[in-house]
C-alpha positions as CSV (number, residue, x, y, z in Angstrom):
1,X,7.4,-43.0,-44.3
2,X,7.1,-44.3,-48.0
3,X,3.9,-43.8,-50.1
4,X,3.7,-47.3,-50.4
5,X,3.3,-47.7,-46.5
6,X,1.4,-44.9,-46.0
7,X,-0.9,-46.5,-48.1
8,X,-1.2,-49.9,-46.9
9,X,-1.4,-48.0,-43.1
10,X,-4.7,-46.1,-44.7
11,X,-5.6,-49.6,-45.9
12,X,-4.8,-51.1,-42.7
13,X,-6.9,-48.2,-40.5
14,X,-9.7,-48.7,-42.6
15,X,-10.7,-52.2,-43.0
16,X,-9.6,-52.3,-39.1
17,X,-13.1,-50.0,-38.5
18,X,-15.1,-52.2,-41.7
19,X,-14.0,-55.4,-39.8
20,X,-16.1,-54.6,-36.4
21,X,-18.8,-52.8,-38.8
22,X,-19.7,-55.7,-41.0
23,X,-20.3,-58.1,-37.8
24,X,-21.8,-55.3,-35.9
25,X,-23.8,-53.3,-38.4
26,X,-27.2,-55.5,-38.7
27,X,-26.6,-56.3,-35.0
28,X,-26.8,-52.5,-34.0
29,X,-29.2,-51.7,-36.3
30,X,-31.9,-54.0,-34.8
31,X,-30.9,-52.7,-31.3
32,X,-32.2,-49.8,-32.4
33,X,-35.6,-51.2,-33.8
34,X,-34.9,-51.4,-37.6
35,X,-37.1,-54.2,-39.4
36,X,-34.7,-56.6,-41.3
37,X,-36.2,-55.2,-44.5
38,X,-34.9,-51.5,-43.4
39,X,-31.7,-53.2,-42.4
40,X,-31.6,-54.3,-46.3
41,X,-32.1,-50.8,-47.2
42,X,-29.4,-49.1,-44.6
43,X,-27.0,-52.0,-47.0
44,X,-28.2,-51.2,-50.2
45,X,-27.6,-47.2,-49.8
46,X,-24.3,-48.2,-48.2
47,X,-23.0,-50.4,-51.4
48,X,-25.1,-48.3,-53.9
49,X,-22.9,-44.7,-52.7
50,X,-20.2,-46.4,-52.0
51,X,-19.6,-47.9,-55.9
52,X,-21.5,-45.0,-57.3
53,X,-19.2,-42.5,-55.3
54,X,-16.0,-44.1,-56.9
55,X,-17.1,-42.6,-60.4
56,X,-17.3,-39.2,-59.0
57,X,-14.1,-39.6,-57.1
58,X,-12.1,-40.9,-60.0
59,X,-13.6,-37.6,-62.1
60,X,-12.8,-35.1,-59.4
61,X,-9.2,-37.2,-58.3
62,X,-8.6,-35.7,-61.8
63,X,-8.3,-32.5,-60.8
64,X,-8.3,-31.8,-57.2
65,X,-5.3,-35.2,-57.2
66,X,-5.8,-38.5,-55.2
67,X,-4.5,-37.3,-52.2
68,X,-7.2,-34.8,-51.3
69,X,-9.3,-37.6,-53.0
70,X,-8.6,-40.1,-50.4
71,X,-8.9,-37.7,-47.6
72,X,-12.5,-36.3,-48.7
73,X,-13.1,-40.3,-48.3
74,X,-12.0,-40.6,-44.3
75,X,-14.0,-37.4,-43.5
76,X,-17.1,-39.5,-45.3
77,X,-15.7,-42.1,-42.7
78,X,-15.7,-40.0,-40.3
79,X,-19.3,-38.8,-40.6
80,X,-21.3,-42.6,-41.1
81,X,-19.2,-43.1,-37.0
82,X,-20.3,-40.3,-35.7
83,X,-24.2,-41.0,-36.9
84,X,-24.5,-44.7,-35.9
85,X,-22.6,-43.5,-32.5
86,X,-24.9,-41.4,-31.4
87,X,-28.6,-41.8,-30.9
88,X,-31.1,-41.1,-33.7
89,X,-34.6,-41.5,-35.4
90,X,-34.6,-44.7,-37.9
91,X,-34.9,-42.4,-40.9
92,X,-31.0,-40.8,-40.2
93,X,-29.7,-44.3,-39.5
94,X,-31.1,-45.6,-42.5
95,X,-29.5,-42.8,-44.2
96,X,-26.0,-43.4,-42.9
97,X,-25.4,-45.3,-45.7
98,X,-25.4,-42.3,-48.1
99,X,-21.8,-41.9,-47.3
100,X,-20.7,-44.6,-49.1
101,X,-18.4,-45.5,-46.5
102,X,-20.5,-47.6,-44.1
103,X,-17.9,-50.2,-43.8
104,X,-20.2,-52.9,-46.1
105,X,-16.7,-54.3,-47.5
106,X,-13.1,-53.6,-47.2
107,X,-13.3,-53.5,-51.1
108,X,-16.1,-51.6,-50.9
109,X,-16.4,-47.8,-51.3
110,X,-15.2,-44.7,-53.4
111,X,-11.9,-45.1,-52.3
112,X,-11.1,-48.7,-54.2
113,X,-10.3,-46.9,-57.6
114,X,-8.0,-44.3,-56.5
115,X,-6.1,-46.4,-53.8
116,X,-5.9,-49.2,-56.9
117,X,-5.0,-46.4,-59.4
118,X,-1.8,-45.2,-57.0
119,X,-0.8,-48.9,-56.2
120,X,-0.4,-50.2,-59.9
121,X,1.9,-46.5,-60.2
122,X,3.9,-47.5,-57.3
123,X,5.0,-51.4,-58.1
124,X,6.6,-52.4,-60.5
125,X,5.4,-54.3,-63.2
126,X,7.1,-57.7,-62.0
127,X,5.7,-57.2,-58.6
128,X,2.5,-55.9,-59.2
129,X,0.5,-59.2,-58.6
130,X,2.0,-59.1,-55.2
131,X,1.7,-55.9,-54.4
132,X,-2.0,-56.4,-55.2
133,X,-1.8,-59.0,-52.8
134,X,0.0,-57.7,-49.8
135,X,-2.9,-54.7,-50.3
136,X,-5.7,-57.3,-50.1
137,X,-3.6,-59.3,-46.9
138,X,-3.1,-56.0,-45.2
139,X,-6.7,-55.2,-45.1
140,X,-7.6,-58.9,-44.3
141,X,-5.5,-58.8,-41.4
142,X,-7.0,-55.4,-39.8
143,X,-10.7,-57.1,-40.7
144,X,-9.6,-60.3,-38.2
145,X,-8.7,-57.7,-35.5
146,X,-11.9,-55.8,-36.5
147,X,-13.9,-58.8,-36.1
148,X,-12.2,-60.1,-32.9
149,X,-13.0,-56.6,-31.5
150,X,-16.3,-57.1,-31.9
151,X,-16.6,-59.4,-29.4
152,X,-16.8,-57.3,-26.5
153,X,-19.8,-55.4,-28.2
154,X,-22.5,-57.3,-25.9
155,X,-24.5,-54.3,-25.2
156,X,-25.6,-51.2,-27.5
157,X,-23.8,-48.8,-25.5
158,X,-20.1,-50.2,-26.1
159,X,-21.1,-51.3,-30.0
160,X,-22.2,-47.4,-29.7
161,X,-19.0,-46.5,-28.8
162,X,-17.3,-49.0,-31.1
163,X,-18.9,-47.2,-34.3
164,X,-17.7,-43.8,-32.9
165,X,-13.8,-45.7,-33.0
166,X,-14.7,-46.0,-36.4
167,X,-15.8,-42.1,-36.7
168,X,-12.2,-41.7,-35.2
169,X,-10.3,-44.0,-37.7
170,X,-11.8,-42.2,-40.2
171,X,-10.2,-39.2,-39.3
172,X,-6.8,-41.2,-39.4
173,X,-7.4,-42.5,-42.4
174,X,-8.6,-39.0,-43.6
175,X,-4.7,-37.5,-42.6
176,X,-2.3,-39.9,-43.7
177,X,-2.9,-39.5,-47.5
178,X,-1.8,-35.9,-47.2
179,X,1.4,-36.7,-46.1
180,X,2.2,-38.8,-49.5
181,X,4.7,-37.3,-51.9
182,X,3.3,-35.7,-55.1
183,X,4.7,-38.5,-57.1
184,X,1.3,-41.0,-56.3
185,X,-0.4,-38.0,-58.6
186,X,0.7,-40.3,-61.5
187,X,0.0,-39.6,-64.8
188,X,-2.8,-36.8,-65.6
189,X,-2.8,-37.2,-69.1
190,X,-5.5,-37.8,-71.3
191,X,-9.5,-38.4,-70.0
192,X,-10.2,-40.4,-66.9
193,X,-13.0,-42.3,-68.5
194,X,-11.6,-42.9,-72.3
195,X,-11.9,-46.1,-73.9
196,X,-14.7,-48.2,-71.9
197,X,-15.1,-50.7,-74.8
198,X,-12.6,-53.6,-73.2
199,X,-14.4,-53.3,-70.2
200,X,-18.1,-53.8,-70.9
201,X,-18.6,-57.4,-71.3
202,X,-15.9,-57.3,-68.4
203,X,-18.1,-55.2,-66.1
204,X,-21.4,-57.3,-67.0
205,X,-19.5,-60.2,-65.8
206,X,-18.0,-58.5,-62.4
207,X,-22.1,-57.4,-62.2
208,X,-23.3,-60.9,-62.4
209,X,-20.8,-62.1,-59.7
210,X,-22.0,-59.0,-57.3
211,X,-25.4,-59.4,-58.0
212,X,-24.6,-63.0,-56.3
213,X,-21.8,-61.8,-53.8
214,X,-24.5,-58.9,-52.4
215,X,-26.9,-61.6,-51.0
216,X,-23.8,-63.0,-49.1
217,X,-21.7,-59.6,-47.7
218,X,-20.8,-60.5,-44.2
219,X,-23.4,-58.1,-42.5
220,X,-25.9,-60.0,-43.8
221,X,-24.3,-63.4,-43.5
222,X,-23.8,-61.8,-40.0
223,X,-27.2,-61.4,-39.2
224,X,-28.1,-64.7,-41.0
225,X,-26.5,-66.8,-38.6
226,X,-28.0,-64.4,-35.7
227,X,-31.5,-65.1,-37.0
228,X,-31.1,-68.6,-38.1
229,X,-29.0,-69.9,-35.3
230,X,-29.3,-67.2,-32.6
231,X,-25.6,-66.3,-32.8
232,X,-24.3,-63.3,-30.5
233,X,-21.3,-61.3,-31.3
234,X,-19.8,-64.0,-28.5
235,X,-19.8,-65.7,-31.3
236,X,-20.0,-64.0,-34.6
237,X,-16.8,-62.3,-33.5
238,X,-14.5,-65.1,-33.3
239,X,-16.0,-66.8,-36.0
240,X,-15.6,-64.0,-38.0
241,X,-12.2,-63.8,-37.1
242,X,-11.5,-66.9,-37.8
243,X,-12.7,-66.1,-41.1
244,X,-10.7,-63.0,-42.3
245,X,-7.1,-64.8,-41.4
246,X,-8.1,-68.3,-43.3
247,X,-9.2,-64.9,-46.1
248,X,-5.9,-63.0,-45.6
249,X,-3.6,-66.1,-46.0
250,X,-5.1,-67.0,-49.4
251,X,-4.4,-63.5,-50.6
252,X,-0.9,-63.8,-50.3
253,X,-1.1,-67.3,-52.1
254,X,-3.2,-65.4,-55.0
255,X,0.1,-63.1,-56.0
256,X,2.1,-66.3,-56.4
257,X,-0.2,-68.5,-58.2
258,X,-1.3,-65.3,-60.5
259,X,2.7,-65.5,-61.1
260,X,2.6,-69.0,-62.1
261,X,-0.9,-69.8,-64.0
262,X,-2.1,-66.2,-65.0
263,X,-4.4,-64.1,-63.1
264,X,-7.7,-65.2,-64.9
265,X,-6.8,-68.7,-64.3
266,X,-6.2,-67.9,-60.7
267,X,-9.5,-65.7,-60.7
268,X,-11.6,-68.9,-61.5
269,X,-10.0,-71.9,-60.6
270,X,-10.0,-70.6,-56.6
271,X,-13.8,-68.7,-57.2
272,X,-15.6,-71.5,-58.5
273,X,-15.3,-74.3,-55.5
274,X,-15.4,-71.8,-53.3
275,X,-19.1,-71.0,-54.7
276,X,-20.3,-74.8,-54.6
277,X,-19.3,-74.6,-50.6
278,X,-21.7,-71.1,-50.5
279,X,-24.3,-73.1,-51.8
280,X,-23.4,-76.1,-49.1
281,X,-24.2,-73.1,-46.3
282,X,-27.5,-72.9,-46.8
283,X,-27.7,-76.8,-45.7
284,X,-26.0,-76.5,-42.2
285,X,-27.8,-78.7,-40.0
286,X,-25.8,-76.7,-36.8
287,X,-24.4,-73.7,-35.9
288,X,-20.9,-75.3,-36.0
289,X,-21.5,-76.6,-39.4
290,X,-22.3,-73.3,-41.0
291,X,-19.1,-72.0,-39.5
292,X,-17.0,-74.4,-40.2
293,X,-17.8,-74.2,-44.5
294,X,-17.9,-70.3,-44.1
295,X,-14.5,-70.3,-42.9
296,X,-13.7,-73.1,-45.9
297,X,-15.2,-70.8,-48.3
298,X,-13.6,-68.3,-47.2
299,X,-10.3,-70.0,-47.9
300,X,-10.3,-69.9,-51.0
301,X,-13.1,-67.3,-52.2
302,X,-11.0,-64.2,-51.9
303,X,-8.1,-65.2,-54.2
304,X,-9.9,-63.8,-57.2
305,X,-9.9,-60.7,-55.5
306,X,-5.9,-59.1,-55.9
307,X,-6.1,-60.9,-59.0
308,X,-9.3,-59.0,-60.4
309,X,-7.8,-55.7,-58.9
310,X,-4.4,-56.2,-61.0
311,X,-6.1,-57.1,-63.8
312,X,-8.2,-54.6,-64.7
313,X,-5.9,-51.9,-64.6
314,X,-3.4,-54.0,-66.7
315,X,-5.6,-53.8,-69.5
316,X,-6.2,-50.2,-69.7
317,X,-3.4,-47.1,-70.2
318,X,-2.3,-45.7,-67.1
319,X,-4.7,-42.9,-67.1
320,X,-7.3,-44.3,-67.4
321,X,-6.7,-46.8,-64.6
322,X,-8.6,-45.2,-61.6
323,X,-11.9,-44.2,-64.1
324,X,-11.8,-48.2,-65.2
325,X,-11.6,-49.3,-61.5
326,X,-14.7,-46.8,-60.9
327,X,-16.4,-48.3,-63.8
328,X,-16.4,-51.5,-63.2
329,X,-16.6,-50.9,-59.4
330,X,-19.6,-49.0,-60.3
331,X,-21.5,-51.8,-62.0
332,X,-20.7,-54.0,-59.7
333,X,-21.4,-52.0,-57.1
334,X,-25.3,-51.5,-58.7
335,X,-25.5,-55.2,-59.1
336,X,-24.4,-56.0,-55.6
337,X,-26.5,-53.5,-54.0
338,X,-29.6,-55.6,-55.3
339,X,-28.6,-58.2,-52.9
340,X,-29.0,-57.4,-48.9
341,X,-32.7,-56.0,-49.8
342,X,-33.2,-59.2,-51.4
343,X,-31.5,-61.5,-48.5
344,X,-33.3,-58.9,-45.9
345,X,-37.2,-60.0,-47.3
346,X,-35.9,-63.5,-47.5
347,X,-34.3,-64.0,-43.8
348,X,-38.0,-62.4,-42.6
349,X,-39.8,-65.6,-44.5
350,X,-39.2,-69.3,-44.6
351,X,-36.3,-69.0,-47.5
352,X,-33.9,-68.8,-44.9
353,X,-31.3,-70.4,-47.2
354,X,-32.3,-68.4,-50.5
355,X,-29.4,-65.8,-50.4
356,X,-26.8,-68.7,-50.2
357,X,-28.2,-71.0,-52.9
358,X,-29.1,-68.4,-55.4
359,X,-25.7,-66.0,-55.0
360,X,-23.8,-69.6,-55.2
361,X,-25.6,-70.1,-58.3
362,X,-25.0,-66.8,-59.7
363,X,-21.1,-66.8,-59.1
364,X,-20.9,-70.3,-60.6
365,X,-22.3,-68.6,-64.0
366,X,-20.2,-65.6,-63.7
367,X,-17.2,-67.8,-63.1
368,X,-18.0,-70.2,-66.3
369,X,-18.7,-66.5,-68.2
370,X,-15.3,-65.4,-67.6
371,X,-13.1,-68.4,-68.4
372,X,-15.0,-68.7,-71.8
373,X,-14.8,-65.1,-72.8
374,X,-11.2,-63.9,-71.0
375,X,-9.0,-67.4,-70.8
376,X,-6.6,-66.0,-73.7
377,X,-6.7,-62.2,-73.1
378,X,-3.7,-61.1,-70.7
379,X,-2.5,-58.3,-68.4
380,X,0.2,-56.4,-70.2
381,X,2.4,-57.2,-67.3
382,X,2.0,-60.8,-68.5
383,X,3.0,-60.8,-72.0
């Protein structure tokens, strides 16, 4: 099997286990008698290690090679299944999320910048906005399945046995990088974290938009609807579904228009409508109406998302390409961990739709930020 399959197989193993996680997580959690405030704070540890873990990885991918790197990450996998399997006190579910790989986001955890590093090696440069895309549409497939799985999670004893599946797929996913070639090492050369200049005002940008995009993850949107409209995973799992394939279509319609209009064009011209319908959520008179502009959002709100990936390591040397993917991951990552403690106080009180209007509001900045300060500055793949 190619390194290029193997990887998308990890991929697709992965965001298969993150898919039932995200609509099962705050579900579980609250089965077990977590407050929604401690349901913030099992998210928050989850995305705070999970971005803050992808600077350590790209440092130590350095020199124990991204291989071993990706398999220290399904063992982390591995470990966050196992704990939300079996029964606990609060305090060790909480803690769970100190893996980093809690299954918060399929783009989500120490992985990204290695994964993102070895993809941008392995296509070449007239493909790479695709191969960014099939990436993003591999893992949006295996979250549909994820999320149609969850379905049959009615009781705490089968989502029990669901999250130790995803203690299992974690082993999988820990395996298969081992059997890539040596060639996905890339180049060595030269400091993982070099020139960070070109990506500051970058990073505080990709901040601002996670800052929003944490008050909306899908666990919390998940338990949103739960608490606002007394959905069940009858429910949340199809519509969820439903959600991930309008998602995983647009990704592979984000390589093409990237191709055709650039990929900051593509970044904001799909992100910023998308945000106004985010807003529009908070709004939904009915059940059926917050579904139905979720799964419009969703139709177009992921396009920026192969687009950023190939982007970011355009503009750096190839060396540096997994540290700037942990770097900007990281800040992100910091920024978006603000948000489900944040959306967890709010859903307790009568804000119910502060964590849609204000992370609308914030992405509709970020997106106005980035087309004033990056509009003329290209991938070297575009030039």
């Amino acid at each position: 099997m190619s390194d290029y399959r193997l990887l998308l197989s990890t991929r697709l193993l992965r965001a298969f286990g993150f898919g039932f996680s995200a609509v099962l997580l705050g579900l579980h959690l609250e089965r077990r008698g977590l407050s929604p405030a401690a349901i913030g704070l099992t998210l928050t540890l989850a995305l705070a290690a999970a971005t803050l873990g992808g600077l350590a990885l790209a440092a130590a991918s350095a020199r124990i090679g991204k291989r071993r790197g990706l398999a220290l990450c399904g063992l982390l996998m591995a470990i966050s299944g196992l704990d939300l399997a079996l029964p606990a006190p609060s305090w060790l579910m909480v803690g769970a999320g100190i893996t980093g790989m809690l299954g918060a986001g399929a783009d989500q955890g120490p992985f990204a910048a290695v994964e993102q590093a070895i993809l941008s090696e392995s296509a070449p440069d007239s493909g790479r906005n695709r191969a960014f895309a099939r990436y993003s549409l591999t893992g949006g497939l295996a979250s549909a399945a994820g999320a149609a799985l969850a379905t049959l999670a009615a009781t705490d004893a089968i989502a029990s046995a669901l999250f130790g599946l995803y203690g299992v797929l974690g082993l999988a996913t820990a395996m298969l990088p081992l059997l890539m070639s040596g060639s996905v090492e890339g180049e060595r050369a030269g400091p993982v974290f070099a020139n960070l200049r070109p990506l500051l005002a970058l990073s505080a940008l990709f901040a601002l938009d996670s800052l929003g995009g944490g008050l909306v993850v899908q666990s919390v949107i998940a338990y949103w609807l739960h608490i606002r409209f007394g959905a069940g995973s009858l429910v949340l799992g199809p519509a969820f579904t439903a959600i991930a394939l309008v998602q995983s279509a647009s990704y592979e319609l984000s390589g093409r228009l990237a191709d055709r209009i650039g990929l900051v064009n593509t970044m904001v011209f799909t992100h910023l409508p998308s945000n106004l319908l985010l807003v529009l959520v908070a709004f939904s008179p009915s059940l059926p109406w917050a579904v139905a502009l979720l799964v419009l959002r969703y139709s177009i709100s992921q396009m920026d998302v192969p687009a950023r990936q190939s982007y970011i390591v355009s503009i750096v040397k190839p060396s540096e390409r997994a540290g700037a993917v942990a770097v900007t991951g990281a800040l992100r990552g910091v920024a978006l961990a603000c948000g489900p403690v944040l959306a967890g106080l709010a859903i307790q009180g009568a804000a119910l739709g502060f964590p849609f209007v204000a992370g609308g509001a914030l992405k509709i900045v970020y997106d106005l930020g980035l087309y004033a300060g990056f509009r003329s500055r290209r991938g070297e793949h575009e030039r």
